[in-house]
KOLBALO-738240 format. One record per residue (C-alpha): residue in one letter; x, y, z. Coordinates in nm, 2 decimals. Example, Ala and Ser with C-alpha at 12.3 -4.5 7.8 and 13.67 -1.06 7.14 Angstrom:
<recs>
rec residuo a xx 1.23 yy -0.45 zz 0.78
rec residuo s xx 1.37 yy -0.11 zz 0.71
</recs>
This chain:
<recs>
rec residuo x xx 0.00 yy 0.00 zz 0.00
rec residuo x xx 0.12 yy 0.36 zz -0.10
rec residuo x xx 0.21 yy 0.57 zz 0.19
rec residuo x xx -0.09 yy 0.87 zz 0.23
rec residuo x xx 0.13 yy 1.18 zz 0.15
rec residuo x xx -0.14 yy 1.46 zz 0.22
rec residuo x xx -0.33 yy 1.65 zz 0.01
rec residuo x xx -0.02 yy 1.91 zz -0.05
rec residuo x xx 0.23 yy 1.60 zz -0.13
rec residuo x xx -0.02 yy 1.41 zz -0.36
rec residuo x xx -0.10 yy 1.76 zz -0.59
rec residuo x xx 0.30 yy 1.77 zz -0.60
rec residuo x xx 0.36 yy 1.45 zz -0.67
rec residuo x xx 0.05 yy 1.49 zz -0.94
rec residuo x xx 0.19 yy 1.73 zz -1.13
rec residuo x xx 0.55 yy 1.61 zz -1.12
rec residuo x xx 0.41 yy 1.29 zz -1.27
rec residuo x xx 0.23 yy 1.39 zz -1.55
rec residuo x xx 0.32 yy 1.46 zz -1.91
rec residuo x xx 0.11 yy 1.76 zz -1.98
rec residuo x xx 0.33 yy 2.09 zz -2.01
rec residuo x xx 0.05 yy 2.33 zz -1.84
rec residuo x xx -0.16 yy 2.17 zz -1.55
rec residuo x xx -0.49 yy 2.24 zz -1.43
rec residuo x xx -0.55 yy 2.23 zz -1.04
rec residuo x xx -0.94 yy 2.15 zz -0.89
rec residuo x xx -1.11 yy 1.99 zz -0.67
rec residuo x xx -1.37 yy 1.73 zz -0.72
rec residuo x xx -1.66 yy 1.95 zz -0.66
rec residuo x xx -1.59 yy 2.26 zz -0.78
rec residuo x xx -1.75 yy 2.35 zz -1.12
rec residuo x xx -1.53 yy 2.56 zz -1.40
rec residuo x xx -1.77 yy 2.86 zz -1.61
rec residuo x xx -1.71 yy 2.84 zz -1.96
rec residuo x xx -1.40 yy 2.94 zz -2.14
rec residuo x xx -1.19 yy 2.88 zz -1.82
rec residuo x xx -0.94 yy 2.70 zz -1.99
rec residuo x xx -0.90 yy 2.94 zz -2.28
rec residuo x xx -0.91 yy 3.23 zz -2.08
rec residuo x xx -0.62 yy 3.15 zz -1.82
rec residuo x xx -0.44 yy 2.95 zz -2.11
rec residuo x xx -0.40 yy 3.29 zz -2.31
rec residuo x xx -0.18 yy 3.45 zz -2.01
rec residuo x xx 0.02 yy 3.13 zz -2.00
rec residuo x xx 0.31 yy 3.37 zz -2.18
rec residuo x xx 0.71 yy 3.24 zz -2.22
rec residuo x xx 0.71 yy 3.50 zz -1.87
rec residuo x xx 0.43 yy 3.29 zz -1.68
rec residuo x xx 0.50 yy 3.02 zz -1.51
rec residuo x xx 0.15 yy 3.01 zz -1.31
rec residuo x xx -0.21 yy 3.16 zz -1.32
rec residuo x xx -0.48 yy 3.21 zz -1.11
rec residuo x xx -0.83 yy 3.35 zz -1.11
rec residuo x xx -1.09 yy 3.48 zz -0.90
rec residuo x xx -1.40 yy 3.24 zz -0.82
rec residuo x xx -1.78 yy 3.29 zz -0.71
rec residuo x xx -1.86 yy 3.13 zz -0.35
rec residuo x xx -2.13 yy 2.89 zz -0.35
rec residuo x xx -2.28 yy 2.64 zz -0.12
rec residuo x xx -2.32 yy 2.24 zz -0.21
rec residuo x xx -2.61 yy 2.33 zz -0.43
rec residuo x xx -2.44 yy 2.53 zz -0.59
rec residuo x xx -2.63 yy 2.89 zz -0.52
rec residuo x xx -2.42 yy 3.19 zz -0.49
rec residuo x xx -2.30 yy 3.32 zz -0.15
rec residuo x xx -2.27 yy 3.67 zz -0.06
rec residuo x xx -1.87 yy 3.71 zz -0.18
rec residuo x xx -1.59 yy 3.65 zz -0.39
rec residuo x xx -1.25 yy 3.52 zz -0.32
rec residuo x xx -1.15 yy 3.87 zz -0.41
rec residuo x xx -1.37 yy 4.03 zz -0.20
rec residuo x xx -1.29 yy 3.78 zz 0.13
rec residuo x xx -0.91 yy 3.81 zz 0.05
rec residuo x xx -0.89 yy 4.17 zz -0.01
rec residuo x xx -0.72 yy 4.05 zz -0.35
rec residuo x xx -0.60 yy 4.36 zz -0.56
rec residuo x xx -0.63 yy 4.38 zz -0.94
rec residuo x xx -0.26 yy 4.33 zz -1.00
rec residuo x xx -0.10 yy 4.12 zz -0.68
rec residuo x xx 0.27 yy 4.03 zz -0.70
rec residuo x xx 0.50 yy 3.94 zz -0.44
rec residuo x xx 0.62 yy 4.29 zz -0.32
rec residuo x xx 0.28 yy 4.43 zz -0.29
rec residuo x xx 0.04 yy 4.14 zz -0.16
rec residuo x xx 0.20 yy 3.75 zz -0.18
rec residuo x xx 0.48 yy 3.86 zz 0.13
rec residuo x xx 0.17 yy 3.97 zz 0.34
rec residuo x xx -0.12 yy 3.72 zz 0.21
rec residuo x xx -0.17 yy 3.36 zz 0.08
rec residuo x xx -0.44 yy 3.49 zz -0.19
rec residuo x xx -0.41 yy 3.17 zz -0.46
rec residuo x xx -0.64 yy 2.91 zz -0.45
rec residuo x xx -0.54 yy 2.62 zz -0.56
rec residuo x xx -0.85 yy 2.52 zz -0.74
rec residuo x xx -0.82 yy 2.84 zz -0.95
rec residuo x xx -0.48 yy 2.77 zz -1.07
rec residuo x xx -0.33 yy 2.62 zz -1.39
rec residuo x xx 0.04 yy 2.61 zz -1.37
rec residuo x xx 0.36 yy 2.50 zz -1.61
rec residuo x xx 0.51 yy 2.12 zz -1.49
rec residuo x xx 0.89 yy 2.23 zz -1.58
rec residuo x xx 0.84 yy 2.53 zz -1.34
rec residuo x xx 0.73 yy 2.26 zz -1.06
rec residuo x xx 0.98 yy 2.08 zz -1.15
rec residuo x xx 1.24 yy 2.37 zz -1.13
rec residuo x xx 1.18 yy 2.49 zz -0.76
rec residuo x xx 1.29 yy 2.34 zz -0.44
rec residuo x xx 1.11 yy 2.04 zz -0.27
rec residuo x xx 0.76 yy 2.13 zz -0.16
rec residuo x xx 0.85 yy 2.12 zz 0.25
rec residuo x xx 0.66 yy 1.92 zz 0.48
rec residuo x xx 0.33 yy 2.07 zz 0.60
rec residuo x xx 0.33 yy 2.33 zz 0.36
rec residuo x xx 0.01 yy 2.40 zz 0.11
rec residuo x xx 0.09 yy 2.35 zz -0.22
rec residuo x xx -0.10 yy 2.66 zz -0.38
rec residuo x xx 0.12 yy 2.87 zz -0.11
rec residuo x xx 0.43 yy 2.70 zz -0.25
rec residuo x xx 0.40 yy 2.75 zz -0.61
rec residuo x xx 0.25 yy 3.09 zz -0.52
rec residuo x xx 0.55 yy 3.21 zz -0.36
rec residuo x xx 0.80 yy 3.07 zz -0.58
rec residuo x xx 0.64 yy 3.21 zz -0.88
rec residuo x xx 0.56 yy 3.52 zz -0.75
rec residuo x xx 0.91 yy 3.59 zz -0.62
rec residuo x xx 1.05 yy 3.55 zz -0.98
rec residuo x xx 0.80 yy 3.78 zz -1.13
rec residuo x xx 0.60 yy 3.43 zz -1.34
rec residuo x xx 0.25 yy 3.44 zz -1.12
rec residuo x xx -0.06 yy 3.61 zz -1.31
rec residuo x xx -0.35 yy 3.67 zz -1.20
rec residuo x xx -0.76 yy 3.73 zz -1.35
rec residuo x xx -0.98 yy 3.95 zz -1.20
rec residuo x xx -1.26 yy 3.73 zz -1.30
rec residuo x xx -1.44 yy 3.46 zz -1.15
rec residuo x xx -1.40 yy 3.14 zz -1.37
rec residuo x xx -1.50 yy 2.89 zz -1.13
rec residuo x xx -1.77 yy 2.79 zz -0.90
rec residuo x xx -1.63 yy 2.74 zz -0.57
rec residuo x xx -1.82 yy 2.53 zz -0.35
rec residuo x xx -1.84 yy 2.54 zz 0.03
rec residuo x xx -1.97 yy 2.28 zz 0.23
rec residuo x xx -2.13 yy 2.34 zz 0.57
rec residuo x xx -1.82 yy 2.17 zz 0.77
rec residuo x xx -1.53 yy 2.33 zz 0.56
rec residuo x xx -1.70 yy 2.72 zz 0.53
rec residuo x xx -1.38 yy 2.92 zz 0.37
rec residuo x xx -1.23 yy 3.18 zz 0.63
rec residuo x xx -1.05 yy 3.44 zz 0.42
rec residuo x xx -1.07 yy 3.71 zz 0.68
rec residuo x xx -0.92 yy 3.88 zz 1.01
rec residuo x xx -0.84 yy 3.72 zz 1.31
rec residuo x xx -0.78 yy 3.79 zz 1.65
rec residuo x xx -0.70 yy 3.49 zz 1.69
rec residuo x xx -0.25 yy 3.44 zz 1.84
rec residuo x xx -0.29 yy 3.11 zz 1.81
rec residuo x xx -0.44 yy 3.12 zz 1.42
rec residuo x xx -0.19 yy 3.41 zz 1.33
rec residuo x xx 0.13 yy 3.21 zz 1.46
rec residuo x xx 0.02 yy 2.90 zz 1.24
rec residuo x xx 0.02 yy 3.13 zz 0.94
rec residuo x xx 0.32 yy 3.30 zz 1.04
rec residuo x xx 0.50 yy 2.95 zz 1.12
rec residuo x xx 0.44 yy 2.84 zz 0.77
rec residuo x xx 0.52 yy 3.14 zz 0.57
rec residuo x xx 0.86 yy 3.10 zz 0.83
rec residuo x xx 0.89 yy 2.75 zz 0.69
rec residuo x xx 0.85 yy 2.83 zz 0.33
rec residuo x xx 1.11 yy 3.13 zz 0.35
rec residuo x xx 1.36 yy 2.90 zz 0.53
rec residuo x xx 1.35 yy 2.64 zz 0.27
rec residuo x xx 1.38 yy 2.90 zz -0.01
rec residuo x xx 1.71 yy 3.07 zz 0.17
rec residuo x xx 1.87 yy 2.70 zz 0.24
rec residuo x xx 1.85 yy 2.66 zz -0.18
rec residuo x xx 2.02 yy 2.84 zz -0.46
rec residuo x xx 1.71 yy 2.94 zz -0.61
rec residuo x xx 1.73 yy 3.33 zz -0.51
rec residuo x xx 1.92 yy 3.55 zz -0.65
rec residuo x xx 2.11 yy 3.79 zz -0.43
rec residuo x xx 1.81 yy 4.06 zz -0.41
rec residuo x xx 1.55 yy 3.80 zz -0.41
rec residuo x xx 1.76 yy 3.66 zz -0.10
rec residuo x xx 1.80 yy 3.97 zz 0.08
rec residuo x xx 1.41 yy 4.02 zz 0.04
rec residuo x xx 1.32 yy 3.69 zz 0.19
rec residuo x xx 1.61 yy 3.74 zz 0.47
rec residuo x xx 1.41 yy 4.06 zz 0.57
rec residuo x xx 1.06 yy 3.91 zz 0.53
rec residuo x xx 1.18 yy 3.67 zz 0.77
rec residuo x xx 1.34 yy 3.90 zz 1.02
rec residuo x xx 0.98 yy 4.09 zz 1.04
rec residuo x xx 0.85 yy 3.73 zz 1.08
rec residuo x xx 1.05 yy 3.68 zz 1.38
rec residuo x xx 0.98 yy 4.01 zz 1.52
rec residuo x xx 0.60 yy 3.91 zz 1.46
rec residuo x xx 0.65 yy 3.59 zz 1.67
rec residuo x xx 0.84 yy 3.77 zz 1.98
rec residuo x xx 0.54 yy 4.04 zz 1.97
rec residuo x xx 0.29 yy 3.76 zz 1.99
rec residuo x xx 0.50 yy 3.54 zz 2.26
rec residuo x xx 0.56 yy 3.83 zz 2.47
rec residuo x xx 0.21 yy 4.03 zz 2.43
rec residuo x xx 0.34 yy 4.34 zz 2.47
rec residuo x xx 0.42 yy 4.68 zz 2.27
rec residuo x xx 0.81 yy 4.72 zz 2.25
rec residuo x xx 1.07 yy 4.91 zz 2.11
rec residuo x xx 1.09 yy 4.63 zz 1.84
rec residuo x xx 0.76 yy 4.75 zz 1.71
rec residuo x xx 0.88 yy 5.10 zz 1.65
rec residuo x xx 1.17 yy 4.95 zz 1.47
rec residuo x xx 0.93 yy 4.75 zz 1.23
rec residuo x xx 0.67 yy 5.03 zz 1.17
rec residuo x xx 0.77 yy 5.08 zz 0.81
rec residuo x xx 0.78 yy 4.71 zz 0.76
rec residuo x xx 0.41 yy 4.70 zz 0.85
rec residuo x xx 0.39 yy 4.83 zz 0.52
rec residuo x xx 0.63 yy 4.64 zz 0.34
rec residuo x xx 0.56 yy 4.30 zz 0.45
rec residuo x xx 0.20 yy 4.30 zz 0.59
rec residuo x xx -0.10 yy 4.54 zz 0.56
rec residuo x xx 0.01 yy 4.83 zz 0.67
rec residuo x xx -0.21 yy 5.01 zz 0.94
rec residuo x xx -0.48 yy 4.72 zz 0.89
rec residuo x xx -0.18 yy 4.51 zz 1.03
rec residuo x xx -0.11 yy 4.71 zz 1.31
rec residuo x xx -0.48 yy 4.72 zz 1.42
rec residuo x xx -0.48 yy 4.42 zz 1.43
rec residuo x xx -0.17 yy 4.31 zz 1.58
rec residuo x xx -0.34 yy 4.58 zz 1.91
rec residuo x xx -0.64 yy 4.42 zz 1.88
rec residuo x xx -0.42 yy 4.08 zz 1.97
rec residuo x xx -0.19 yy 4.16 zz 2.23
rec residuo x xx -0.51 yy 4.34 zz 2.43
rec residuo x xx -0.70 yy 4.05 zz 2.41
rec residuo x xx -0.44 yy 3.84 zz 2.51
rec residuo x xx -0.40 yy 4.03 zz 2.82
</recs>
């Protein structure tokens, strides 16, 4: 009997598997709108190593709920790595179609880690990730697995994000596959991460945070992120 890998491991060992030289990414249930496939297929450029769209909420029926992904996940129009993918995990991986040689390319998926996140990351860093502002899936939500793209005051939710956007930045700095400003922008991306962590541990406003103000805005979302980050350490208390 094959050893169970996890849902991350067995889309990675999917697409490494398969012949095709772009690959689509769903779910069982989910149900693509017409002309998907063209659509996202058309921005699949020699520069594009991965693609993602936005998708309509509905329940198992398949009616529409109130929202978008876009609208949940605060996605903008245009995300890349500097101005969104360092602060959010926006891509969903049953939205995304994405090239088998750039999978094949990147370092090992690490243990733990969701796949979309992953590819997201490593695309995005390299300037290959596009995205559509269009909904060109139906995505549905069951009443046990209800999607929660939203804010949390939650230091025990935020400190499982942060540990694995920690774990995906120490696997990309432990490979060659930075360049030296790619490298440097991780390095720092991680030192705010760690800052983050100490912040949450020690539930207190420090000198630390004065030092990280401007990296609020860099790395996370701005003063939405500081708000937030009050709203922890007071509850906390």
């Amino acid at each position: 009997m094959k050893k169970n890998l996890g849902y991350a491991k067995n889309f990675d060992s999917g697409i490494k598997s398969i012949s095709a030289e772009v690959i689509a990414l769903c779910d069982q249930d989910d149900f693509w709108l017409p002309n998907k496939a063209e659509l996202i297929l058309n921005e699949m450029d020699y520069n594009t190593e991965m693609v993602f769209s936005d998708a309509y909420l509905v329940d198992e029926k398949l009616n529409m709920l109130e929202k978008k992904l876009s609208e949940l996940g605060h996605i903008k129009k245009v995300p890349t790595f500097n101005n969104q993918i360092c602060k959010d995990f926006i891509v969903t991986g049953a939205t995304v179609f994405i090239n088998r040689d750039f999978v094949l390319s990147i370092p090992e998926l690490p243990e733990n880690i969701p796949h979309d996140a992953w590819y997201s990351i490593c695309s995005a860093i390299k300037r290959k990730i596009k995205y559509i502002n269009k909904p060109l899936i139906l995505y549905r939500q069951h009443s046990n697995n209800l999607i929660g793209i939203k804010e949390t005051t939650s230091i025990s939710s935020k400190k499982k994000v942060l540990q694995v956007r920690m774990d995906i930045y120490n696997q990309l700095l432990a490979s060659s596959y930075l360049n030296e400003s790619e490298y440097e922008l991780i390095y720092n991306n991680k030192l705010f991460i760690e800052y983050k962590f100490k912040l949450y541990n020690e539930i207190r406003i420090s000198m630390d945070f004065f030092k990280n103000f401007f990296n609020y805005f860099k790395f996370d979302n701005g003063f939405r992120a500081i708000v937030r980050d009050y709203m922890i350490i007071n509850n906390k208390k």
